[in-house]
C-alpha positions in Angstrom: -20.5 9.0 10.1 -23.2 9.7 6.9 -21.8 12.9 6.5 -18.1 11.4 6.3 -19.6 8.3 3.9 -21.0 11.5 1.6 -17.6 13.7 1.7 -15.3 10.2 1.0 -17.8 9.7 -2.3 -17.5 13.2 -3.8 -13.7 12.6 -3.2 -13.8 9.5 -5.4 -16.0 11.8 -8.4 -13.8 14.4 -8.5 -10.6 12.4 -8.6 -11.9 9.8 -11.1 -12.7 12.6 -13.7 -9.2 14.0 -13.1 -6.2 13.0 -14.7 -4.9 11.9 -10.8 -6.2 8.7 -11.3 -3.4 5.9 -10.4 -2.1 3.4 -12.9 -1.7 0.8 -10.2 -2.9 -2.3 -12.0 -1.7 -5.4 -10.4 -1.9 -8.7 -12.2 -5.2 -9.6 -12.8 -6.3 -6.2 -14.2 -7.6 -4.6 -10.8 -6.6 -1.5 -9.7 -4.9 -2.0 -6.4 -5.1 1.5 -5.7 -9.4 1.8 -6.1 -10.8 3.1 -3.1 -12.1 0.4 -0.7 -13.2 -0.3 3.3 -11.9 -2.7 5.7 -13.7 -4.5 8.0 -11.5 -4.3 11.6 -12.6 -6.5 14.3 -10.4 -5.7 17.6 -11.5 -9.2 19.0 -11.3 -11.2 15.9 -9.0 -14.9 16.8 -5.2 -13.7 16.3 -2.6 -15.9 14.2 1.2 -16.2 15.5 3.6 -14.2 14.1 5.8 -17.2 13.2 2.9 -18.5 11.8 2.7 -16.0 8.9 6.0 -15.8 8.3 7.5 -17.6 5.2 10.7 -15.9 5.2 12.9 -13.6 7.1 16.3 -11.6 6.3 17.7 -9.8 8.8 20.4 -7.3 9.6 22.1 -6.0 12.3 22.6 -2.5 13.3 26.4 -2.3 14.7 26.4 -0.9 18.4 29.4 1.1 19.5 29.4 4.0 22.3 28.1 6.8 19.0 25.4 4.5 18.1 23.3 3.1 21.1 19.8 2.8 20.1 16.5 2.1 21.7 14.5 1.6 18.8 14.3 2.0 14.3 11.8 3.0 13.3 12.6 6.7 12.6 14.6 5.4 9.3 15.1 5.7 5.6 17.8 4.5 3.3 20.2 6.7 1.1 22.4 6.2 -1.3 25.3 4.7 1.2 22.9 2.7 3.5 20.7 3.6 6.0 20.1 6.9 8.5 18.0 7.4 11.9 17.0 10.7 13.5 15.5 11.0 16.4 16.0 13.9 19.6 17.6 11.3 21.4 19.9 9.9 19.6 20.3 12.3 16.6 21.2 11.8 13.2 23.2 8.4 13.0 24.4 6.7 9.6 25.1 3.0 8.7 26.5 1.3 5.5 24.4 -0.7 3.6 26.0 -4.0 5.9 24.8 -2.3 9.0 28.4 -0.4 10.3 28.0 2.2 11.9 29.7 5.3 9.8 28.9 8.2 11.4 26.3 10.8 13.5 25.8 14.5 14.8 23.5 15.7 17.3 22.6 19.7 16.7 19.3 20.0 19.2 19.0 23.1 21.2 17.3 26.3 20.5 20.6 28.0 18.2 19.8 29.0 15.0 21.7 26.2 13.6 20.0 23.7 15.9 17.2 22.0 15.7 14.4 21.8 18.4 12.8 18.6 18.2 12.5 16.3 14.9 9.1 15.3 14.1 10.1 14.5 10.0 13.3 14.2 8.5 13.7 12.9 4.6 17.1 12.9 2.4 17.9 15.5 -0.4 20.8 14.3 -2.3 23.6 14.5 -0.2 21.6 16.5 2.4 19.3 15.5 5.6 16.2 17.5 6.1 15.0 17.5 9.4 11.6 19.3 10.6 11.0 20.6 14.0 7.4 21.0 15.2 8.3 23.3 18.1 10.1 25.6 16.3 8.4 25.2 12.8 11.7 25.2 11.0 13.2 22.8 8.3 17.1 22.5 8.9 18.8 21.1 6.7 22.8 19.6 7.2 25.4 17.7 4.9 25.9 14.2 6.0 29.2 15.5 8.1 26.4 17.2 10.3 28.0 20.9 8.9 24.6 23.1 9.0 23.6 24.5 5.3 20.3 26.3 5.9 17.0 27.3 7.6 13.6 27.8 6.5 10.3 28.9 8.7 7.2 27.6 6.7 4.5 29.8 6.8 1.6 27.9 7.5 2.0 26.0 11.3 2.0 22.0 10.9 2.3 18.5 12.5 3.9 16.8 10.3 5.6 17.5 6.9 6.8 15.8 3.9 8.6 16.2 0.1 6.3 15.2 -2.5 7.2 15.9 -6.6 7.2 19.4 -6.8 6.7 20.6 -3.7 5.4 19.3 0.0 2.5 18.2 2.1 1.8 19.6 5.4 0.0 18.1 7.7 -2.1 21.0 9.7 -4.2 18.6 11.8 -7.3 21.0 12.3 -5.4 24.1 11.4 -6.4 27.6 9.9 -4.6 29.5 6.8 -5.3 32.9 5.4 -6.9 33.7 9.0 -9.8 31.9 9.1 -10.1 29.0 6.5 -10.3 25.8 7.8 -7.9 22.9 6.8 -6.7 19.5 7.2 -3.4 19.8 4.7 -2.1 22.0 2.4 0.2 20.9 -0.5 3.1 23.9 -1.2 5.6 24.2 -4.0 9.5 23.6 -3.9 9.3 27.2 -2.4 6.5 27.1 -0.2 4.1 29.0 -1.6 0.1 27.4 -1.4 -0.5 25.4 -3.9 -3.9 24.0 -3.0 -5.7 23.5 0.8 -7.3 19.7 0.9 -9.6 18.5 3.3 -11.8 21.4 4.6 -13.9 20.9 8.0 -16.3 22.9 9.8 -15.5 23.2 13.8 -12.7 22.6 15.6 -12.6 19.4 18.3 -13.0 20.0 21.6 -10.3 18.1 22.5 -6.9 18.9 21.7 -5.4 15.7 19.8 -1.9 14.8 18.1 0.8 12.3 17.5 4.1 12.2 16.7 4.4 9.1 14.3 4.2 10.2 11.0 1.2 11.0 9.2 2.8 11.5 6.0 4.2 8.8 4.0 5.7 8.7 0.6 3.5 6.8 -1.9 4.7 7.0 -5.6 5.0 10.5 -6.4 2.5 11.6 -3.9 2.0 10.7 0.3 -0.6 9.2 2.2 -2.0 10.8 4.7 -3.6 9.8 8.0 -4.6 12.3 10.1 -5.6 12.1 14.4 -9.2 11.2 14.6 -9.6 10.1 11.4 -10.2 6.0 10.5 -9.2 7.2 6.5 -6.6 7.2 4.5 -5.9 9.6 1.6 -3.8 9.5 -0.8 -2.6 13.2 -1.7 -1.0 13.4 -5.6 -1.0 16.3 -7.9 -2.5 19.2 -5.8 -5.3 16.8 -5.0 -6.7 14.5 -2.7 -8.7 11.2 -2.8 -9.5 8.4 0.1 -7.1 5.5 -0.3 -9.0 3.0 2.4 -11.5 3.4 5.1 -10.3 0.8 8.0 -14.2 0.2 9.8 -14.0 -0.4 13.3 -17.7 -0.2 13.9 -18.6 0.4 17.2 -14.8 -0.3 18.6 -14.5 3.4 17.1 -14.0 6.2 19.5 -14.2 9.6 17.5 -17.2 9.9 16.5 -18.6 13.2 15.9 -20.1 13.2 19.2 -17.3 12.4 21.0 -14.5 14.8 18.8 -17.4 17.5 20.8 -17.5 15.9 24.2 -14.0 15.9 26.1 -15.3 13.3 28.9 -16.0 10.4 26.4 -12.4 9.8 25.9 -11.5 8.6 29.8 -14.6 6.8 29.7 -13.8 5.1 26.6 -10.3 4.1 28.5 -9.2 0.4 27.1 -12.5 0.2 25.3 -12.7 2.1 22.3 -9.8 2.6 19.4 -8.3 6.3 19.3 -5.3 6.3 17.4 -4.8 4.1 14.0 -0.7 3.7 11.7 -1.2 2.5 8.7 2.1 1.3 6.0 1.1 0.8 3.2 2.5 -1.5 0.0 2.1 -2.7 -3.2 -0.2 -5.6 -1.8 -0.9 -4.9 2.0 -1.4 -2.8 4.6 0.3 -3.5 8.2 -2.3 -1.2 10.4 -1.4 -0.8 14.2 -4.7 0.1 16.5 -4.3 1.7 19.9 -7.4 0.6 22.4 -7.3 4.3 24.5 -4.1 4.3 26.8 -3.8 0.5 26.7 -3.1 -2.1 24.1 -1.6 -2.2 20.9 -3.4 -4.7 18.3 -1.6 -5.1 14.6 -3.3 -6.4 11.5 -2.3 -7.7 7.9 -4.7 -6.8 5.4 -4.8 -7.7 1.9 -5.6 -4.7 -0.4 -7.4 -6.5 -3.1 -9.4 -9.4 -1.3 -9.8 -7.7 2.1 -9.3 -10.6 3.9 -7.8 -9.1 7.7 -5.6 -11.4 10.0 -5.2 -10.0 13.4 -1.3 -10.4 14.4 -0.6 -12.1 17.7 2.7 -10.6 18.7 3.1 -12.5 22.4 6.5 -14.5 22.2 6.9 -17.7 23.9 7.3 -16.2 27.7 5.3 -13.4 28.9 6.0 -10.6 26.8 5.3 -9.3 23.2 7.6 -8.8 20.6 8.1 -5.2 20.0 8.4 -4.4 16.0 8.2 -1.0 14.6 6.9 -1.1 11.3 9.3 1.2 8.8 8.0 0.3 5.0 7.0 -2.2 2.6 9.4 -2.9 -0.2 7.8 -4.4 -2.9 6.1 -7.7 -1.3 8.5 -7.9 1.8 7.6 -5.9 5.3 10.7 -3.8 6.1 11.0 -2.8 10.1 12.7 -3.6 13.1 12.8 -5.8 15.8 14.4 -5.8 19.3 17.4 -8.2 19.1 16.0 -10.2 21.6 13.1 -10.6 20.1 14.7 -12.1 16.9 16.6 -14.8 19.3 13.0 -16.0 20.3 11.3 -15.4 16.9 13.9 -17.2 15.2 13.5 -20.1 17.8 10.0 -20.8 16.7 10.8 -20.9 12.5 12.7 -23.5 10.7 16.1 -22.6 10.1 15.7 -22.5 6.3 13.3 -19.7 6.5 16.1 -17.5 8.0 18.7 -15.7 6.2 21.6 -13.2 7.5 22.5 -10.1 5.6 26.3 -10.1 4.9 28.6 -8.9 8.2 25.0 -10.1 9.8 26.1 -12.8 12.7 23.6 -14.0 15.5 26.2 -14.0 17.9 26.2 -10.4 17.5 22.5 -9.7 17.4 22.7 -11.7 20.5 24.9 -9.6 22.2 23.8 -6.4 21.3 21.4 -4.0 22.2 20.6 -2.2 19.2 17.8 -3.4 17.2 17.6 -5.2 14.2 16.4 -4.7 10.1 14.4 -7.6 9.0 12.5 -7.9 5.6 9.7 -9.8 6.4 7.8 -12.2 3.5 4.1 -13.9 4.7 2.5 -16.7 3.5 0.6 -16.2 0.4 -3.2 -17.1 1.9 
């Protein structure tokens, strides 16, 4: 953990003397973007979600036999509305109301196909879609009409568009042979730009997820990487830690156990593996995995730190499943099983709700498809 400490500092020298230092004053004249730690307690007392909640907008997703869903959180907007890609459902577009438009599915192993879709982001008027297996970008018109293929040359997890170029998320990967690196940023035609985040041996154990690691953040991403409690913030052909979330001894990968394969079972339910982190202009909604079991989410305030450990249990035995998607501005933008919103709604005051045009509850009710909701919490 020292040696981490050490490597996050020298981050924070070398970025401060660059010109990649963010702008991001908020209103009192602090930078919202300066580096800082987060104490996370896994057993801290939990708050209702209605409790947190001053308002709520939500939106309904229209469910025909071409758009069946199981869950949204594979989704960014576009000039028109809204898209979703996933390998089960493929590429599905709604207006900006909700209606469903239109969709194609193209996975198989063709050369026009796609294999699996780890990434996807929106060109213009095109969808780019990365497969991990076959280590391909496709990219289609919105009529689902293939336009082109591209292998990228160094193998990745995870990929995104940043100005200028992308980010690549190796995980613990090699490039020229035998260098060792994290990520790599490449230009618009994929030729290395710079290699970020060097490390020295490889984990014993093999380790990867596939919710996204890259996330767009201005004109740059964050990046969270398996294993790793920090998040970076990768601008410029540079990188720089963003937040450390400090889970103390609730921690699994430590350097010890990254070495030592039988740690993890025996940390079953125990210890935290796996961290997801969305992060806006004021806070963070961070989602911690206990090994193989629970799911524990958190709202932190950047600037004062203060954490409040979400209690997502609805009123009967079950917990409401949300899938986080992106802040906009100061409202939390994801989505939530429709019913889910029927009991959420049941527990906050009528005037706290509002219904997106076409929006009806009668058919959020009725549907199975999952629901938008822009989320606004109680200032503390």
């Amino acid at each position: 953990m020292r040696t981490s400490n050490i490597f996050l500092l020298l981050l924070l020298a070398v970025w401060s003397c660059s010109d990649g230092k963010s702008e991001g004053l908020d209103e009192s004249g602090l930078d919202i973007d300066e580096f800082r730690s987060y104490k996370i307690d896994m057993d801290m007392s939990q708050t209702k979600l209605a409790d947190l909640i001053d308002t709520v907008e939500v939106m309904r997703l229209e469910e025909t036999p071409g758009s069946l869903l199981g869950y949204a959180s594979r989704l960014q907007e576009y000039s028109d509305g809204f898209v979703m890609a996933s390998e089960k459902v493929g590429v599905l577009f709604f207006n900006k109301d909700g209606k469903f438009k239109l969709g194609f599915n193209h996975k198989g192993s063709g050369p026009d196909e796609y294999a699996d879709i780890y990434d996807f982001w929106i060109e213009g008027d095109t969808i780019a879609i990365f497969s991990k297996a076959s280590q391909h970008i496709k990219r289609y018109d919105f009529n689902g009409n293939f336009i082109s293929s591209i292998r990228i040359p160094y193998y990745a997890h995870h990929v995104y568009p940043i100005k200028n170029g992308f980010v690549y998320d190796l995980n613990y990967g090699v490039i020229e042979d035998s260098l060792k690196y994290r990520v790599v940023v490449v230009n618009s035609e994929h030729k290395l730009g710079k290699a970020l985040l060097p490390f020295n041996a490889f984990p014993k154990m093999h380790y990867f997820s596939n919710s996204p690691s890259l996330k767009p953040y201005d004109n740059g991403a964050t990046y969270l990487g398996v294993m790793s409690d920090s998040l970076y913030l990768v601008q410029n052909n540079q990188v720089r830690p963003l937040a450390h979330f400090d889970f103390g001894e609730q921690w699994h990968w430590t350097e010890e156990a990254k070495m030592n394969t039988s740690m993890y079972m025996a940390s079953k339910g125990k210890k935290v593996d796996n961290i997801n982190s969305f992060i806006g202009e004021g806070h963070i909604w961070l989602s911690a995995t206990y090994i193989m079991t629970d799911i524990q989410s958190f709202l932190i305030d950047r600037l004062t730190g203060a954490v409040v450990s979400i209690d997502l249990r609805n009123q009967g035995d079950g917990r409401y499943t949300i899938s986080p998607i992106k802040w906009e501005g100061n409202s939390f933008f994801g989505s939530i099983q429709s019913n889910d919103l029927s009991t959420l709604i049941s527990e906050l005051d009528q005037s706290r709700i509002k219904l997106r045009r076409g929006t009806t509850l009668e058919e959020i009710e009725s549907s199975e498809n999952p629901v938008l909701m822009w989320v606004k919490f109680k200032e503390e």
